[in-house]
PDB file as gemmi writes it, atoms N, CA and C in Angstrom:
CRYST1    1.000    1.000    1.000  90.00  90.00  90.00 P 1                      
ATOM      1  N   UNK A   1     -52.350 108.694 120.064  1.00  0.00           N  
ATOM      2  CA  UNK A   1     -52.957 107.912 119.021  1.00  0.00           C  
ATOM      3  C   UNK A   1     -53.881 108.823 118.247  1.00  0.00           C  
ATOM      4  N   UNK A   2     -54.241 108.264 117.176  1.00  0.00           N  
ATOM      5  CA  UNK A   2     -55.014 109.776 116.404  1.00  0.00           C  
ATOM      6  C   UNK A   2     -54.883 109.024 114.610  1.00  0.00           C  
ATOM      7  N   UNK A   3     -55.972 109.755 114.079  1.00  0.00           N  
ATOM      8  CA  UNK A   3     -55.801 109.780 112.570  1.00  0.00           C  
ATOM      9  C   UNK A   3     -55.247 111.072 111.993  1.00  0.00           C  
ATOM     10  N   UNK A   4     -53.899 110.429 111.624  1.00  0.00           N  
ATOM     11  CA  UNK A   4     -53.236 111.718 111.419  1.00  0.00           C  
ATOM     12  C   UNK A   4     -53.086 112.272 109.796  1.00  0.00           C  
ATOM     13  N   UNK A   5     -53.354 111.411 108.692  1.00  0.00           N  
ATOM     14  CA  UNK A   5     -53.774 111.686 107.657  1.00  0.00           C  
ATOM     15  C   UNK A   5     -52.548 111.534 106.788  1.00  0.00           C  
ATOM     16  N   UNK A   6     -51.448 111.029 107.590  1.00  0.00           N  
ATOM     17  CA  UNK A   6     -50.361 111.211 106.160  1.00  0.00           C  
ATOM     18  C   UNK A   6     -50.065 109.626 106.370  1.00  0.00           C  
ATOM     19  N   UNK A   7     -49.624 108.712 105.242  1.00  0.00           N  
ATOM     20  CA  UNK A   7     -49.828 107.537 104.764  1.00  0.00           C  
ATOM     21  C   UNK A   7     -48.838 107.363 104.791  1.00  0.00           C  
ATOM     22  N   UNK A   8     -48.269 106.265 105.912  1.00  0.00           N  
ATOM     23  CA  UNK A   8     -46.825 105.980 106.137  1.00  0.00           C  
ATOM     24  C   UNK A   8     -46.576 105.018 104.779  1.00  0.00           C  
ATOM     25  N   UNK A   9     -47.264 104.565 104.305  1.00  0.00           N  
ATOM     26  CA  UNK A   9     -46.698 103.872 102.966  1.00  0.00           C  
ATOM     27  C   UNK A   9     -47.066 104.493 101.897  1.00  0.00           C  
ATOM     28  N   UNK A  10     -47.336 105.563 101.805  1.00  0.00           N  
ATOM     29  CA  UNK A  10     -47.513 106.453 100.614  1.00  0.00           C  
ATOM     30  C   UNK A  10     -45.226 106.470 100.127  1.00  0.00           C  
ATOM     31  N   UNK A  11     -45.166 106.076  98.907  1.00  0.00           N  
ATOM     32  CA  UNK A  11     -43.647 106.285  98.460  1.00  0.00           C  
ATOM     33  C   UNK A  11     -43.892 106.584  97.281  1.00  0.00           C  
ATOM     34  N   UNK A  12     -44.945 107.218  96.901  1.00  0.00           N  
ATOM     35  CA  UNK A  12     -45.078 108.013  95.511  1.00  0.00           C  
ATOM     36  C   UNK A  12     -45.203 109.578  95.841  1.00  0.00           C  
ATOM     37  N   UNK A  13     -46.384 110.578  95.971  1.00  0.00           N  
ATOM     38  CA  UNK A  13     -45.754 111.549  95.268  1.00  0.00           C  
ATOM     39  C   UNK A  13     -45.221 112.244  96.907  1.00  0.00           C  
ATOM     40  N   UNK A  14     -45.873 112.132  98.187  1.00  0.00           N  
ATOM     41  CA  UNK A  14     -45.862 112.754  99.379  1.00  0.00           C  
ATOM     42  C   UNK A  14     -45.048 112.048  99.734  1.00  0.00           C  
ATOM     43  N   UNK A  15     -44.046 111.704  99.627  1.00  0.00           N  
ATOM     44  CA  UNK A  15     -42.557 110.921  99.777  1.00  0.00           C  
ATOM     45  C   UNK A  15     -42.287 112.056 100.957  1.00  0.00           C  
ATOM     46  N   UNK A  16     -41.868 113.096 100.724  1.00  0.00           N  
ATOM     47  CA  UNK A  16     -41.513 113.553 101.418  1.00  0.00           C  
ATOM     48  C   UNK A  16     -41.858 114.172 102.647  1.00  0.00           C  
ATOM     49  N   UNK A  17     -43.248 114.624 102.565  1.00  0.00           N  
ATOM     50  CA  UNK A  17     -43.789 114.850 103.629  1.00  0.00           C  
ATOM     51  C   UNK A  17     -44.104 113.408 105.088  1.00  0.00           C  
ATOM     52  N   UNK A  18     -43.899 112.188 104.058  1.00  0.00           N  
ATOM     53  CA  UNK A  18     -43.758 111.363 104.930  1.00  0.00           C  
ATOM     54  C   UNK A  18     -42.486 111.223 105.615  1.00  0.00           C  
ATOM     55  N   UNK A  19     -41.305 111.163 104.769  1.00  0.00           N  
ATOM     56  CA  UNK A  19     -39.757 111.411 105.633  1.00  0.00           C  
ATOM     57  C   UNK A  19     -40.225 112.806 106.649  1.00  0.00           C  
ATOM     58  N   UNK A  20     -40.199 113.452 106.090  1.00  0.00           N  
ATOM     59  CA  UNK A  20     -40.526 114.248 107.485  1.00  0.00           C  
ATOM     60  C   UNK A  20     -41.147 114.391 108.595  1.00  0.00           C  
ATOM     61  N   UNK A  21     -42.584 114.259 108.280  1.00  0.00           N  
ATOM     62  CA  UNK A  21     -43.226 113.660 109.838  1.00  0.00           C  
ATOM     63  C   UNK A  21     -42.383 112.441 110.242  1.00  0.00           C  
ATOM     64  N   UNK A  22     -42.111 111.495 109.462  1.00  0.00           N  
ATOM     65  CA  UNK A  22     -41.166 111.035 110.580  1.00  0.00           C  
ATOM     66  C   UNK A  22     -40.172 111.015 111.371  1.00  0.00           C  
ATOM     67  N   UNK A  23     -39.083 111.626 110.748  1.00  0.00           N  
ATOM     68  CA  UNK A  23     -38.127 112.825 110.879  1.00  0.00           C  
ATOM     69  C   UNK A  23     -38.416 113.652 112.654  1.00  0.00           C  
ATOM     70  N   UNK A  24     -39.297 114.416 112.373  1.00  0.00           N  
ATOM     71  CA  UNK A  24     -39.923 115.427 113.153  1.00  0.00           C  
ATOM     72  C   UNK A  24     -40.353 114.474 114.592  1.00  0.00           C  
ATOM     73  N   UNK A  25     -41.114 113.172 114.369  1.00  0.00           N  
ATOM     74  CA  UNK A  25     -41.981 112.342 115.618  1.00  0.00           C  
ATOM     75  C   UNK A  25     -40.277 111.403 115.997  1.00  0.00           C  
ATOM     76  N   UNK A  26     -39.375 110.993 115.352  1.00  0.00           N  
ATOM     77  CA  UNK A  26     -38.865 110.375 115.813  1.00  0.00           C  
ATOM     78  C   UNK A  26     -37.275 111.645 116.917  1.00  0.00           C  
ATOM     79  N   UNK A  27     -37.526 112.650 116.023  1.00  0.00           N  
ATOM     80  CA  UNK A  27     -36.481 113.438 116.792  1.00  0.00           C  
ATOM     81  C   UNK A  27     -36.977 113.819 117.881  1.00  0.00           C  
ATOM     82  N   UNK A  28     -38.004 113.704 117.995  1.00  0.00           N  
ATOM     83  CA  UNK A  28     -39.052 114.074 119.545  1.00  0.00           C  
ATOM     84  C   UNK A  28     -39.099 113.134 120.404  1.00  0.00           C  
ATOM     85  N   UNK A  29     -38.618 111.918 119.768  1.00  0.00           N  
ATOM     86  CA  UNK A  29     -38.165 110.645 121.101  1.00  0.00           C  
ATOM     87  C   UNK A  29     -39.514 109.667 120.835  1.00  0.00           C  
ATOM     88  N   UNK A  30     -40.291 110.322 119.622  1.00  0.00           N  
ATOM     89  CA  UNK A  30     -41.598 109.124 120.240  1.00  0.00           C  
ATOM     90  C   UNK A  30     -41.686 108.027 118.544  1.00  0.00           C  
ATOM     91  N   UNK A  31     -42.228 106.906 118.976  1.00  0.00           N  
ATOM     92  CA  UNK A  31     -41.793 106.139 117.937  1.00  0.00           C  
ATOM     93  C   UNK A  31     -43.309 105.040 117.597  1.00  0.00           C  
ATOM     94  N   UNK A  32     -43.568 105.311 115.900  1.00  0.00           N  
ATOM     95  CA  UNK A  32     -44.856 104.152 115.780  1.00  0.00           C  
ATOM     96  C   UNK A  32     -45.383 103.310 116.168  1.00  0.00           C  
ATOM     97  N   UNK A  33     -46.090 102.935 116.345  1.00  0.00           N  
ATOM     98  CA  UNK A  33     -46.364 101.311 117.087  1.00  0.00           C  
ATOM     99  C   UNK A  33     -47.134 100.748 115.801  1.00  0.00           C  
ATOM    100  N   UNK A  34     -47.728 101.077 115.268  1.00  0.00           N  
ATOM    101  CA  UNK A  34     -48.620 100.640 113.861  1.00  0.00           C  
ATOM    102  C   UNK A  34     -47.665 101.000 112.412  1.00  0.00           C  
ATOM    103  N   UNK A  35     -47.670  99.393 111.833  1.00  0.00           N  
ATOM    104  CA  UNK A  35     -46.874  99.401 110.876  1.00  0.00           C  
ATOM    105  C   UNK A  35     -47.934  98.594 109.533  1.00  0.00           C  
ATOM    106  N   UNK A  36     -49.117  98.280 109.836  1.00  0.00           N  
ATOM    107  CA  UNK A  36     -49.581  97.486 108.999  1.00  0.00           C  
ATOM    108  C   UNK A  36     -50.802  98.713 108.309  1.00  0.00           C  
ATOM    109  N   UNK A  37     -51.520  98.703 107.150  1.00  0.00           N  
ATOM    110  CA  UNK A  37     -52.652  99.210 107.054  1.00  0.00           C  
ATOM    111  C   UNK A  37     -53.387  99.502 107.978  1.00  0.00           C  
ATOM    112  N   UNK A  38     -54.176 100.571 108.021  1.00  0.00           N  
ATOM    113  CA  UNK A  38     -55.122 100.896 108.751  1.00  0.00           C  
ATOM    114  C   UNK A  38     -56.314 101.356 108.565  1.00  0.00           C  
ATOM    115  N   UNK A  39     -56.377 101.663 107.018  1.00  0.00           N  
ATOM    116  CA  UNK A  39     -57.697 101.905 106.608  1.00  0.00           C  
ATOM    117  C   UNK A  39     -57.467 101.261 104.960  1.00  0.00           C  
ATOM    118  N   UNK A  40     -59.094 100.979 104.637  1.00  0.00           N  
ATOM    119  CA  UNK A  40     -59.194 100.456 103.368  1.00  0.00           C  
ATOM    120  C   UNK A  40     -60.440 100.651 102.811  1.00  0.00           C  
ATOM    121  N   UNK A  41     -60.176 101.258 101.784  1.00  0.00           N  
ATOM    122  CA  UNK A  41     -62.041 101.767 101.372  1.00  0.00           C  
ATOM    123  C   UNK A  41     -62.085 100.799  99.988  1.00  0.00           C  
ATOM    124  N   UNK A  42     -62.970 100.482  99.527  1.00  0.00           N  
ATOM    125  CA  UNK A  42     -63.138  99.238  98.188  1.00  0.00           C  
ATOM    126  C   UNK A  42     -62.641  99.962  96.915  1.00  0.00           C  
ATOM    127  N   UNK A  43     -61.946  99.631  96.159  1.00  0.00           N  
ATOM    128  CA  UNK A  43     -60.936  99.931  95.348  1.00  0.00           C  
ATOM    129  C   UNK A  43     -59.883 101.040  95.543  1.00  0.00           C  
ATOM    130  N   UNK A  44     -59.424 101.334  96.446  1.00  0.00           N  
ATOM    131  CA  UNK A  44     -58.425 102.136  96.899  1.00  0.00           C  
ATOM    132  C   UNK A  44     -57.476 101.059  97.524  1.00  0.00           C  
ATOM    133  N   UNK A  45     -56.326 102.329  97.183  1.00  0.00           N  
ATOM    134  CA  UNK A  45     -55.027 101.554  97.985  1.00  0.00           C  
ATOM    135  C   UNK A  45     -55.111 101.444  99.575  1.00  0.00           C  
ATOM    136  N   UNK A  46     -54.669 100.128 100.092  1.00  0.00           N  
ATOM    137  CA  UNK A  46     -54.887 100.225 101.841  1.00  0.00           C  
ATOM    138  C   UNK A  46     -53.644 101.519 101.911  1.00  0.00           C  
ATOM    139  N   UNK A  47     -53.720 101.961 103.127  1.00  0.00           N  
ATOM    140  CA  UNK A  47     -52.837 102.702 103.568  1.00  0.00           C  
ATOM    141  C   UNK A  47     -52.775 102.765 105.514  1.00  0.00           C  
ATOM    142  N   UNK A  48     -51.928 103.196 105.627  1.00  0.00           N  
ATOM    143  CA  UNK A  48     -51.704 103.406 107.263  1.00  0.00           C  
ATOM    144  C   UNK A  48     -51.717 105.085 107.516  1.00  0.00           C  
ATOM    145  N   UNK A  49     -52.862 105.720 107.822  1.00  0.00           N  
ATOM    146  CA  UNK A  49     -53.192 106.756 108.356  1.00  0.00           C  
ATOM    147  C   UNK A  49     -53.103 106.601 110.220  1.00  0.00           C  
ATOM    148  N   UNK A  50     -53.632 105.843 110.597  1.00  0.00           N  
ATOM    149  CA  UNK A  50     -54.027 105.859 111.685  1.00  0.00           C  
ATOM    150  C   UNK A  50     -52.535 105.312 112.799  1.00  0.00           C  
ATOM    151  N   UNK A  51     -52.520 105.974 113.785  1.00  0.00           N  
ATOM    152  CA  UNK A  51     -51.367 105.424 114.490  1.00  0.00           C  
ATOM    153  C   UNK A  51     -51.253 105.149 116.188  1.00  0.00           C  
ATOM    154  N   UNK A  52     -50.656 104.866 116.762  1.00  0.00           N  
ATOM    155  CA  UNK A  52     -49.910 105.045 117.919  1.00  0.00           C  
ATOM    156  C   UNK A  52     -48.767 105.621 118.505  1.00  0.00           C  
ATOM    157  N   UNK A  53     -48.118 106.711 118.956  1.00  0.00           N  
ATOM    158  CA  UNK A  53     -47.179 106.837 118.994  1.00  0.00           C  
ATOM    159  C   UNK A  53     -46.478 106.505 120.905  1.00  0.00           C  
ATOM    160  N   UNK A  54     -45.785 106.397 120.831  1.00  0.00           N  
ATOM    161  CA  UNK A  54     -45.289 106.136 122.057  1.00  0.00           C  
ATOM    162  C   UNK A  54     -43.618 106.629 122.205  1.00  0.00           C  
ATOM    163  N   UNK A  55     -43.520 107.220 123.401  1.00  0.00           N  
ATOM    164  CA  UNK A  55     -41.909 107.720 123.782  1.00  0.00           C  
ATOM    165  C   UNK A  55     -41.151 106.491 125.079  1.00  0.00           C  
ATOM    166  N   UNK A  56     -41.961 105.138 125.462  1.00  0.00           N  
ATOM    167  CA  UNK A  56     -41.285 104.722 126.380  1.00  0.00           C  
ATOM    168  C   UNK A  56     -41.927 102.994 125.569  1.00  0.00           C  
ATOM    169  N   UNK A  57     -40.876 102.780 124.388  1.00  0.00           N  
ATOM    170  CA  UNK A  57     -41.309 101.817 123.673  1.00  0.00           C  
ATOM    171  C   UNK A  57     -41.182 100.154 124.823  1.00  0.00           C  
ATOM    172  N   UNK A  58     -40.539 100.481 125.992  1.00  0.00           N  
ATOM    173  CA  UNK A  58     -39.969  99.114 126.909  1.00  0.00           C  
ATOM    174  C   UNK A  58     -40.989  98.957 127.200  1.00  0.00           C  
ATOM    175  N   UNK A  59     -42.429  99.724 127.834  1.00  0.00           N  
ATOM    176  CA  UNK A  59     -43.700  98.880 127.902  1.00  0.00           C  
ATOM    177  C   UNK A  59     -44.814  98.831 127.412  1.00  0.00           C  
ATOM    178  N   UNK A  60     -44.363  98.669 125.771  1.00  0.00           N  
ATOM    179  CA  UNK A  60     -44.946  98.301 124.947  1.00  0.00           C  
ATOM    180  C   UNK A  60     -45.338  96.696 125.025  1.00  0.00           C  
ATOM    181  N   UNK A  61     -45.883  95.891 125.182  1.00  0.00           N  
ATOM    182  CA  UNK A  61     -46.724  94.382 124.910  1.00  0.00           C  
ATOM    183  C   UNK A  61     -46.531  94.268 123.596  1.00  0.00           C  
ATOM    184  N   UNK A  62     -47.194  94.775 123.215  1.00  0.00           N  
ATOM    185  CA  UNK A  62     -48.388  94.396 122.202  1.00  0.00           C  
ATOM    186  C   UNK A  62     -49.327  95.197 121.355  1.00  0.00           C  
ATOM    187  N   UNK A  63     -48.903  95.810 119.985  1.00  0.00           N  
ATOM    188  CA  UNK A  63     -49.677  96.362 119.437  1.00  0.00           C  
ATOM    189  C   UNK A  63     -49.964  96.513 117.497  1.00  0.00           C  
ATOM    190  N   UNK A  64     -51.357  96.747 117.135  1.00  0.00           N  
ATOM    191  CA  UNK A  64     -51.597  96.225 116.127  1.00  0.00           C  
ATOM    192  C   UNK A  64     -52.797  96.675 115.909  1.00  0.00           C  
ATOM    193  N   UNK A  65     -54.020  96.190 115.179  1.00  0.00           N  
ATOM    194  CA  UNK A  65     -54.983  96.626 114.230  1.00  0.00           C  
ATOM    195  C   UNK A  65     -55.988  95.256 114.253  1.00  0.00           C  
ATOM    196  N   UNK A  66     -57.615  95.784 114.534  1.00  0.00           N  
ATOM    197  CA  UNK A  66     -57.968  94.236 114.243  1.00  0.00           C  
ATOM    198  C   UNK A  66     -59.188  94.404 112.916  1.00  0.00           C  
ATOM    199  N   UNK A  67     -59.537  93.990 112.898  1.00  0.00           N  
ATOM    200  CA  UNK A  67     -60.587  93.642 111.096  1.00  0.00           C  
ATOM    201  C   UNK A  67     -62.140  93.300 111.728  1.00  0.00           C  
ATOM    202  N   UNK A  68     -62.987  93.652 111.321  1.00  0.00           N  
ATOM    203  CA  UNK A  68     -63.959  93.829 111.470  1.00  0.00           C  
ATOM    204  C   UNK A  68     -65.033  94.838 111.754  1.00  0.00           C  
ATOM    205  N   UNK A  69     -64.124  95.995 111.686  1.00  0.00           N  
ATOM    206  CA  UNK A  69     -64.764  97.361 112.009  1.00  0.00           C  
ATOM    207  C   UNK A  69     -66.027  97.811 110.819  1.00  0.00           C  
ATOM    208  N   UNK A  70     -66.961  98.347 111.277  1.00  0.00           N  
ATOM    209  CA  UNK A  70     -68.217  98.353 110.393  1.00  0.00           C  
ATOM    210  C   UNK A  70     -67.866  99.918 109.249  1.00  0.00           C  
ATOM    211  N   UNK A  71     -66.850 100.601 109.580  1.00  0.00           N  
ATOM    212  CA  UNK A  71     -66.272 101.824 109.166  1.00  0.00           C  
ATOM    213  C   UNK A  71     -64.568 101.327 108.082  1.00  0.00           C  
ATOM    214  N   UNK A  72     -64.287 101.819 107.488  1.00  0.00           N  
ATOM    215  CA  UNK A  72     -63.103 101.448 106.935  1.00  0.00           C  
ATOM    216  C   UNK A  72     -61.514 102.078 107.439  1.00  0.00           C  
ATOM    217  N   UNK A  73     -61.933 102.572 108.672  1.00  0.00           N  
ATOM    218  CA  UNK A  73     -60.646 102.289 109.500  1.00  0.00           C  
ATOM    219  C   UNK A  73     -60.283 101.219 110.632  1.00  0.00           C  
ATOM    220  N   UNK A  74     -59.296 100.354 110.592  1.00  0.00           N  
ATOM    221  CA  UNK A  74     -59.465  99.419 111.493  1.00  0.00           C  
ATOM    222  C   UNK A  74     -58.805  99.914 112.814  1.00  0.00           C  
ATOM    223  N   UNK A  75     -59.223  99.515 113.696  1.00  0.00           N  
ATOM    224  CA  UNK A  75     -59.478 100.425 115.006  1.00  0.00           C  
ATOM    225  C   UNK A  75     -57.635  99.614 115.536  1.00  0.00           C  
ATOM    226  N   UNK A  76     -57.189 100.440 115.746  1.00  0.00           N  
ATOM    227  CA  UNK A  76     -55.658 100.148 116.171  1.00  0.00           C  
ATOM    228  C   UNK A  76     -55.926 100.148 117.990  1.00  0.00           C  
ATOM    229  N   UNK A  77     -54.374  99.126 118.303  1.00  0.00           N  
ATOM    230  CA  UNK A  77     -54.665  98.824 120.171  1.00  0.00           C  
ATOM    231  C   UNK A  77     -53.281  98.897 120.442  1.00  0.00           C  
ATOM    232  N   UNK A  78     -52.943  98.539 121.500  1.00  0.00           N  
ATOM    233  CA  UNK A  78     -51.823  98.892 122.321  1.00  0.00           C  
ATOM    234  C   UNK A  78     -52.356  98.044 123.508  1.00  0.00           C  
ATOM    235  N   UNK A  79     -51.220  97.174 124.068  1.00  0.00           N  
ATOM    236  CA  UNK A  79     -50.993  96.651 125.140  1.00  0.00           C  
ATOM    237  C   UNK A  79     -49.914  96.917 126.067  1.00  0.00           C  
ATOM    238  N   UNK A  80     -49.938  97.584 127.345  1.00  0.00           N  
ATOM    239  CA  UNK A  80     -48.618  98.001 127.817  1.00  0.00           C  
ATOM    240  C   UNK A  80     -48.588  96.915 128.877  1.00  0.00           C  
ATOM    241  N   UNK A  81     -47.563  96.978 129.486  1.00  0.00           N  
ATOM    242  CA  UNK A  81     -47.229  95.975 130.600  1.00  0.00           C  
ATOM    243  C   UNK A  81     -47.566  97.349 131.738  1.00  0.00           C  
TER     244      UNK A  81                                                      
END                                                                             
């Protein structure tokens, strides 16, 4: 897990550097768990910097982002069985 700085919904100009890190994390066997925003600063675009990655997605639960963080990244979780 980590702030990794490249904006999985960035599809303007770093298009590509996003196909590739993903490219690169998914040929390595390990796969997102965070698909929603993750940070949001006041008039900026939200974006998803922040992630989870995981290589054994079967005990995965449960995972996501919650709102209320006093900082403008929302603190991402993971639930495994």
């Amino acid at each position: 897990m980590g702030d990794y700085n490249i904006n999985l919904h960035d599809s303007d100009n770093l298009k590509n550097v996003v196909n590739d890190s993903e490219a690169v994390t998914l040929t390595a066997g390990f796969f997102p768990l965070i698909s929603t925003h993750t940070y949001h600063k006041p008039y900026c675009r939200p974006s998803c910097i922040d992630n989870i990655f995981t290589n054994d997605i079967d005990t995965v639960q449960m995972s996501g982002t919650t709102s209320g963080s006093p900082s403008h990244h929302y603190p991402v979780f993971q639930f495994l069985i």
